[in-house]
C-alpha positions as YAML, in Angstrom:
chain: A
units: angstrom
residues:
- id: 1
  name: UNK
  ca: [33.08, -30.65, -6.45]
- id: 2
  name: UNK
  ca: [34.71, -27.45, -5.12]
- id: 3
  name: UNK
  ca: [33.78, -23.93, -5.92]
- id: 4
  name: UNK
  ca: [35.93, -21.09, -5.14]
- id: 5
  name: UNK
  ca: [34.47, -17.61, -5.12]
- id: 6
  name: UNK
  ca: [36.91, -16.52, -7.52]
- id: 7
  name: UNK
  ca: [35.47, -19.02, -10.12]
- id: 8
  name: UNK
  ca: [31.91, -17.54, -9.84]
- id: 9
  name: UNK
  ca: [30.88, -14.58, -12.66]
- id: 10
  name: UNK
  ca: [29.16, -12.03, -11.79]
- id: 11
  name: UNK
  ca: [26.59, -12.43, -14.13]
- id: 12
  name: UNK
  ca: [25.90, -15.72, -12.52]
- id: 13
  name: UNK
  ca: [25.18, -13.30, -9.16]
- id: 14
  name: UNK
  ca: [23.54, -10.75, -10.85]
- id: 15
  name: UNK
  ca: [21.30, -14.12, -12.85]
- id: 16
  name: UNK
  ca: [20.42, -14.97, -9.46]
- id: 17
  name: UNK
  ca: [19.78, -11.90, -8.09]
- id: 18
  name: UNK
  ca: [17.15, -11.14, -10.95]
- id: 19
  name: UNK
  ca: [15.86, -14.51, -10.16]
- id: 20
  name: UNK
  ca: [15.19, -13.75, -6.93]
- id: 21
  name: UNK
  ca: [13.42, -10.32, -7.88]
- id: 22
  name: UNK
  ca: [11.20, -11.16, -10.69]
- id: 23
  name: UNK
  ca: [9.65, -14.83, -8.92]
- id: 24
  name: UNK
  ca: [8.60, -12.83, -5.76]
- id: 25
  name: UNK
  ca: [5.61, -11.34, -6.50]
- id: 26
  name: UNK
  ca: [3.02, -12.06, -4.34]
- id: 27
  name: UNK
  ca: [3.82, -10.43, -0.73]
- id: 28
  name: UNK
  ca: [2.06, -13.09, 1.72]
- id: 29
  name: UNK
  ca: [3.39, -16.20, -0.84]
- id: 30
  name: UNK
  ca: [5.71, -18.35, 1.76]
- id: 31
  name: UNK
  ca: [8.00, -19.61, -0.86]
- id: 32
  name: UNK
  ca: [9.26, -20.05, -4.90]
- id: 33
  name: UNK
  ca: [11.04, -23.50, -4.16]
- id: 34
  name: UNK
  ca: [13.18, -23.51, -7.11]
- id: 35
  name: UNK
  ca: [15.19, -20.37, -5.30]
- id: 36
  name: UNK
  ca: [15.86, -22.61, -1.93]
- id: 37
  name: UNK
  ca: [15.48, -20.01, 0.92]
- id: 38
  name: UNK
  ca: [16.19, -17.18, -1.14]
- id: 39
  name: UNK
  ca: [12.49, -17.32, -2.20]
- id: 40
  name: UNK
  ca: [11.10, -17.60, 1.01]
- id: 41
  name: UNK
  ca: [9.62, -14.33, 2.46]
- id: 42
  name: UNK
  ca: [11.08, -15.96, 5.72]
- id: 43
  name: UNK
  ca: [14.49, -15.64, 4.99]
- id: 44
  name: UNK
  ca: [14.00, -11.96, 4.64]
- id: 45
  name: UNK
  ca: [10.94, -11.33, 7.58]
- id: 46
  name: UNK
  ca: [11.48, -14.01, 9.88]
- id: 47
  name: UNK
  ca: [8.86, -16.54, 11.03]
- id: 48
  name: UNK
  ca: [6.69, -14.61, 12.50]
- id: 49
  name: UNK
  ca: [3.01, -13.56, 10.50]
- id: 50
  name: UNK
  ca: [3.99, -10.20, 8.61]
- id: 51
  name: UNK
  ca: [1.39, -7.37, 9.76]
- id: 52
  name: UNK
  ca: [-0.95, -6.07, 7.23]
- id: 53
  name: UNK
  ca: [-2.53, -2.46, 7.14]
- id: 54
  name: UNK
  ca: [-1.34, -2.08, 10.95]
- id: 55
  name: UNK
  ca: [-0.90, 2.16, 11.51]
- id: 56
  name: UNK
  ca: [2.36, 1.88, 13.39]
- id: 57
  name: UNK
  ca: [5.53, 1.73, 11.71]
- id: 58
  name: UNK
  ca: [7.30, -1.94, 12.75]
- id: 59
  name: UNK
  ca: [11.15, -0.32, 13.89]
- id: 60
  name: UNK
  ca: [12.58, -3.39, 11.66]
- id: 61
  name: UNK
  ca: [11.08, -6.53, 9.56]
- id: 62
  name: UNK
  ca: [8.75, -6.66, 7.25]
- id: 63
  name: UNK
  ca: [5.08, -5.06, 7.13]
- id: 64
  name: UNK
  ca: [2.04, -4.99, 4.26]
- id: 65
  name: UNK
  ca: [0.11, -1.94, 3.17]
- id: 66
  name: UNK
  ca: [-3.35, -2.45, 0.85]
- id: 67
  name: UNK
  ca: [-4.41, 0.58, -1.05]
- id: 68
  name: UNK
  ca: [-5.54, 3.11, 0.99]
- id: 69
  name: UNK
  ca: [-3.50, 2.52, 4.08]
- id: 70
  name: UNK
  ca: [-0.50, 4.32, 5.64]
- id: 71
  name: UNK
  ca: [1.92, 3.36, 8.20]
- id: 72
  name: UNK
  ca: [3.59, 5.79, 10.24]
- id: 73
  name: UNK
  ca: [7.05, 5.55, 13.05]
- id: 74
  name: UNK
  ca: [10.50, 6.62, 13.72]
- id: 75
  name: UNK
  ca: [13.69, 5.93, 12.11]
- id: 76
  name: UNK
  ca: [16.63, 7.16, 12.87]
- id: 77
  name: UNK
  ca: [15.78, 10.01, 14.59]
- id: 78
  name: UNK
  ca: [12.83, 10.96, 11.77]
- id: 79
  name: UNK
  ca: [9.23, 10.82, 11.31]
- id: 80
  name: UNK
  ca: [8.24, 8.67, 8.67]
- id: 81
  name: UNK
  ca: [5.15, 8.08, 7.34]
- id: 82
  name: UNK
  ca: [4.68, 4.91, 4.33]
- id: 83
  name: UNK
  ca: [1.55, 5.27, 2.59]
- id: 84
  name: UNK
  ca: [-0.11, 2.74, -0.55]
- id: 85
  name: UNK
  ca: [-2.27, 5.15, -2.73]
- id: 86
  name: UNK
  ca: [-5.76, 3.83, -4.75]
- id: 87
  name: UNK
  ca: [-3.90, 2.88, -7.64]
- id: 88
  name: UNK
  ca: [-1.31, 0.73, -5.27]
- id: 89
  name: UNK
  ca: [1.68, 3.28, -5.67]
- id: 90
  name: UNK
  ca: [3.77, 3.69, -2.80]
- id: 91
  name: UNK
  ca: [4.26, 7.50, -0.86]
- id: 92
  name: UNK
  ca: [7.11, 8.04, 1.47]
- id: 93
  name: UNK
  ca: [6.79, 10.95, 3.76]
- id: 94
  name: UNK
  ca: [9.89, 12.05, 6.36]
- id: 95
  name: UNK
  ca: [9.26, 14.99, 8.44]
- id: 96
  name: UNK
  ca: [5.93, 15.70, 7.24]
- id: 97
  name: UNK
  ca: [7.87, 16.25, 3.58]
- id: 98
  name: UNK
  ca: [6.89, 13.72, 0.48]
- id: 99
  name: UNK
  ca: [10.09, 12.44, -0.68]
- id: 100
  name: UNK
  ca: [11.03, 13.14, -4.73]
- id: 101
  name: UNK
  ca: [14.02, 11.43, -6.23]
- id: 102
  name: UNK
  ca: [16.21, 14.03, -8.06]
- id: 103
  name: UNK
  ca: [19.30, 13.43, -9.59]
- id: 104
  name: UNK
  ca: [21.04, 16.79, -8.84]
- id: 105
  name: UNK
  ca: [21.65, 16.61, -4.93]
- id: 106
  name: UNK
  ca: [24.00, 14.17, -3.07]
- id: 107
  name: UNK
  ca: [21.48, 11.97, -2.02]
- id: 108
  name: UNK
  ca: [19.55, 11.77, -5.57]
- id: 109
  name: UNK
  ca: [16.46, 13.24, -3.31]
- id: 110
  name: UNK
  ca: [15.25, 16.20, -2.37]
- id: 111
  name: UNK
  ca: [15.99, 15.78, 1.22]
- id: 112
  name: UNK
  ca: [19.22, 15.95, 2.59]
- id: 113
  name: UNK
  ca: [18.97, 13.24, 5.00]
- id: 114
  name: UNK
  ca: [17.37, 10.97, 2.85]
- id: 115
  name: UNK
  ca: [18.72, 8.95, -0.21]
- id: 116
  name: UNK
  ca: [17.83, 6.34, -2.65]
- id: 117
  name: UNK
  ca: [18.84, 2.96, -1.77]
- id: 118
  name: UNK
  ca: [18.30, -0.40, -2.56]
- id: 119
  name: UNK
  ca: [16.59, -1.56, -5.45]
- id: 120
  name: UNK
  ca: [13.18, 0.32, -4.48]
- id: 121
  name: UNK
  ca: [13.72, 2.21, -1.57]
- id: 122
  name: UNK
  ca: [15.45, 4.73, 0.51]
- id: 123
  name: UNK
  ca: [18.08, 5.02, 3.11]
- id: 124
  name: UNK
  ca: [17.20, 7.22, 6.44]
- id: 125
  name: UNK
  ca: [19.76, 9.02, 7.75]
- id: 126
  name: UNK
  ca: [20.41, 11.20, 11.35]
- id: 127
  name: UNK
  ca: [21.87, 13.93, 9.58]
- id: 128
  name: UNK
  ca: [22.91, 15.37, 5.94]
- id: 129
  name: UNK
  ca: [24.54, 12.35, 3.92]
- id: 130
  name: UNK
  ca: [25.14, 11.93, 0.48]
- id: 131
  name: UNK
  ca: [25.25, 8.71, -1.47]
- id: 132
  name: UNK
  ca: [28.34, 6.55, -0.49]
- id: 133
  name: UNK
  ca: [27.70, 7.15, 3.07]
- id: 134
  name: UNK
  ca: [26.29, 4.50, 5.32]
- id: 135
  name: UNK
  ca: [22.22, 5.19, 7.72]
- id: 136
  name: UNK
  ca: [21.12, 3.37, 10.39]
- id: 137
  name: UNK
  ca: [17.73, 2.54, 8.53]
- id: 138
  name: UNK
  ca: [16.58, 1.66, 5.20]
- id: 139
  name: UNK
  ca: [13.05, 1.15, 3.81]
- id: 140
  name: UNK
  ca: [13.02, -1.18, 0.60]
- id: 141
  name: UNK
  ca: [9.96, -2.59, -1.15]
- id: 142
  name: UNK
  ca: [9.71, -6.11, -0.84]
- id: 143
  name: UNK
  ca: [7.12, -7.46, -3.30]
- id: 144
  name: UNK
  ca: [3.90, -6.01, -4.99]
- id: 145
  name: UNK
  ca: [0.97, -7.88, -4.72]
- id: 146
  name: UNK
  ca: [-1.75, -7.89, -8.15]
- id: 147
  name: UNK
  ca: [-4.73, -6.30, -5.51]
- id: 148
  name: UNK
  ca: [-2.21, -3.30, -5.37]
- id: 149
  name: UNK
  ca: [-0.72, -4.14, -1.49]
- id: 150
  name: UNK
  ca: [2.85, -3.60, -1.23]
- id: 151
  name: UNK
  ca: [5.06, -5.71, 0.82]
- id: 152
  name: UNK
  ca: [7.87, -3.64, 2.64]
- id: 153
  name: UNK
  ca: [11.13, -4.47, 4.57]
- id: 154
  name: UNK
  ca: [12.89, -2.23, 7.22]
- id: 155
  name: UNK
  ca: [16.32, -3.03, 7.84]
- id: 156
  name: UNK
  ca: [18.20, -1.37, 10.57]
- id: 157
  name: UNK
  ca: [22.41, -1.42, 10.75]
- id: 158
  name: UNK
  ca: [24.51, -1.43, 13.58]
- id: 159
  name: UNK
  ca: [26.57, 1.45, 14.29]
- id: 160
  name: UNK
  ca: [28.65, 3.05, 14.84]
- id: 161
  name: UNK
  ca: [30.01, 2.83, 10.94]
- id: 162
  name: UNK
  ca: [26.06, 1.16, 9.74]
- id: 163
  name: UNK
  ca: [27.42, -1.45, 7.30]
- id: 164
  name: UNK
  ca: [26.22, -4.41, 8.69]
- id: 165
  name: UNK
  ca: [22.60, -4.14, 8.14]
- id: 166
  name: UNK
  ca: [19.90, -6.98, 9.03]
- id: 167
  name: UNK
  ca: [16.02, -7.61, 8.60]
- id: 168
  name: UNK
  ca: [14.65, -8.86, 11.81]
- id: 169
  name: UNK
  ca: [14.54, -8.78, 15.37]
- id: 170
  name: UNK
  ca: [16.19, -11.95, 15.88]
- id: 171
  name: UNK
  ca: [19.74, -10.97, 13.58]
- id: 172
  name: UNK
  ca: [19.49, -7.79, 15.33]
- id: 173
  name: UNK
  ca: [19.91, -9.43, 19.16]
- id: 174
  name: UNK
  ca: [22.91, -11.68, 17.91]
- id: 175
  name: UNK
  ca: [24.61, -9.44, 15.91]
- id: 176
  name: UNK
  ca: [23.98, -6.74, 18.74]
- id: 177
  name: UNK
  ca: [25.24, -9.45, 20.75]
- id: 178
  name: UNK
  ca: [28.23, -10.25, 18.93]
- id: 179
  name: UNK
  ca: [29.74, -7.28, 18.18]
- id: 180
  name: UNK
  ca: [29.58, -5.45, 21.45]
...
């Protein structure tokens, strides 16, 4: 049986996609088997053992804060500093500056560089942006754990235009490789 993209809805994609979302839920779980390797934190963080409550910012995969731990690095060009509060809420901090999503700037936050992306996260930019422009590095939550840790993923995009963004180390050195 053949399917053409054409034939697929995209409420099927967007089925999937919610899926995908709601059966991830514990951050260290290795797989939902039902959703193939789309449920497998592996797909997304590679094979290697994701770091939990480590200080230093990982520059692109996947890294695990408990409650009561922060995480701090550069992206694209920026200090950033990921923190997990008592009550397992997350904090993101660039420049020293807490960032607040508003919906009366370009970037829906109050920082110009800054702007919400992904489904619960933010896009890190080198300079002013607004929302239909491409950054270099992104910061998404992953999964939440019930002990209140929070699972996160970096994903960094090649330039020079930033659209081809990828999870890991490994996709970075062969798409690195392949398009340059």
């Amino acid at each position: 049986m053949n399917i053409r993209y054409e034939d697929i809805d995209l409420s099927v994609i967007l089925a999937l996609t919610g899926l995908l979302l709601v059966a991830q839920t514990r951050a260290q779980e290795p797989s939902e088997p039902h959703l193939g390797v789309y449920g497998r934190t592996t797909t997304y963080c590679g094979g290697e053992a994701i770091p939990r409550n480590e200080p230093v910012l990982p520059q692109i995969g996947c890294f695990s804060l408990s409650a009561g731990h922060r995480a701090t690095g550069t992206l694209a060009t920026h200090s950033v500093e990921v923190s997990v509060d008592d009550a397992g809420a997350e904090i993101f901090k660039v420049d020293g500056q807490r960032i607040t999503e508003t919906h009366d700037t370009a970037t829906w936050t109050n920082l110009p560089y800054v702007k919400v992306g992904g489904v619960a996260g933010y896009s890190i930019c080198e300079r002013p942006t607004d929302r239909n422009s491409a950054c270099p590095s992104s910061i998404t939550i992953f999964s939440r754990d019930p002990d209140k840790a929070i699972l996160f993923v970096i994903s960094e995009c090649l330039p020079p235009k930033y659209r081809l963004c990828v999870t890991t180390q490994a996709n970075w050195d062969y798409e690195k490789a392949r398009l340059h």
